[in-house]
N, C-alpha and C positions, 0 to 999 in steps of 0.2 A: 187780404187773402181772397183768391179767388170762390166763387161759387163751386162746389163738388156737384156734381149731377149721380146721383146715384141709385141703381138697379132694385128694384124691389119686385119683379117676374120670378115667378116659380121655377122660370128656367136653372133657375140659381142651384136648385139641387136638384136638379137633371143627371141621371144615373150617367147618360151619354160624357157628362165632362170630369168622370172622375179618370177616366185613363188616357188624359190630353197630359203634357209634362208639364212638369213644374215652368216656372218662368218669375225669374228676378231683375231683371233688367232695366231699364229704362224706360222709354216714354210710354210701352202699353202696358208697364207694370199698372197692375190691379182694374186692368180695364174688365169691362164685362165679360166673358165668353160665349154667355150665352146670349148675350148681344151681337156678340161677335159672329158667330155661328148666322146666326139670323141673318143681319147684315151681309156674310160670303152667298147665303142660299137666293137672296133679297138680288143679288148682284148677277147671280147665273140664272135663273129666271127671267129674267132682265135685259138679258142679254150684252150687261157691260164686262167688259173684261176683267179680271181675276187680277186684284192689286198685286203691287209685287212686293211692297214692305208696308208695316204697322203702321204707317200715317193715316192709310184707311179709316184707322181707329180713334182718329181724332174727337169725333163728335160723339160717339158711344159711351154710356154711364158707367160709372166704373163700380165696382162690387168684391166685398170680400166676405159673400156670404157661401155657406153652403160649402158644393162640389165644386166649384169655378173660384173660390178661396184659391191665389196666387199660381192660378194655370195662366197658358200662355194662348193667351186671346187673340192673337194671329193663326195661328193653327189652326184655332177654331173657326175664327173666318175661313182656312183655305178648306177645310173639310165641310163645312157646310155649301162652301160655290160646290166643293167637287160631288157631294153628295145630291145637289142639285142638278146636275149634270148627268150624274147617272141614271134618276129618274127620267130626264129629257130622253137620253137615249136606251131608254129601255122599253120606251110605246114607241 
């Protein structure tokens, strides 16, 4: 069995990811959010372009603790790039 890599940040019960949706699915099930998040904000900053599906989330620790317990960790990436974005263009 493979190595799990798993989230142990405060992000984890972050008030911000409790009203992200659920999420059961496939390969980003139980990935981090607040990983996830990071990595979206990490990405617009940055200036790379804004993924277009959860493969993004490949390398992200996965976590079922807290607030981010079975949210849907893409989201979270695309609200963190976009929330990063909005910053850029608000100075």
């Amino acid at each position: 069995m493979a190595y799990l890599q798993i989230c142990k940040k405060l992000h984890r019960y972050g008030i911000l990811f409790k009203s992200l949706p659920e999420y059961q699915g496939t390969f980003s099930r139980h990935k981090c959010a607040g990983c996830a998040y990071e990595l979206g904000y990490f990405h617009a900053i940055n200036g790379k372009p804004k993924a277009t599906n959860d493969s993004v989330l490949s390398k992200i620790p996965y976590s079922q603790a807290g607030h981010v317990r079975h949210k849907d960790a893409f989201t979270a990436y695309k609200e963190g790039y976009e929330f990063a974005l909005s910053i850029a263009n608000a100075s």
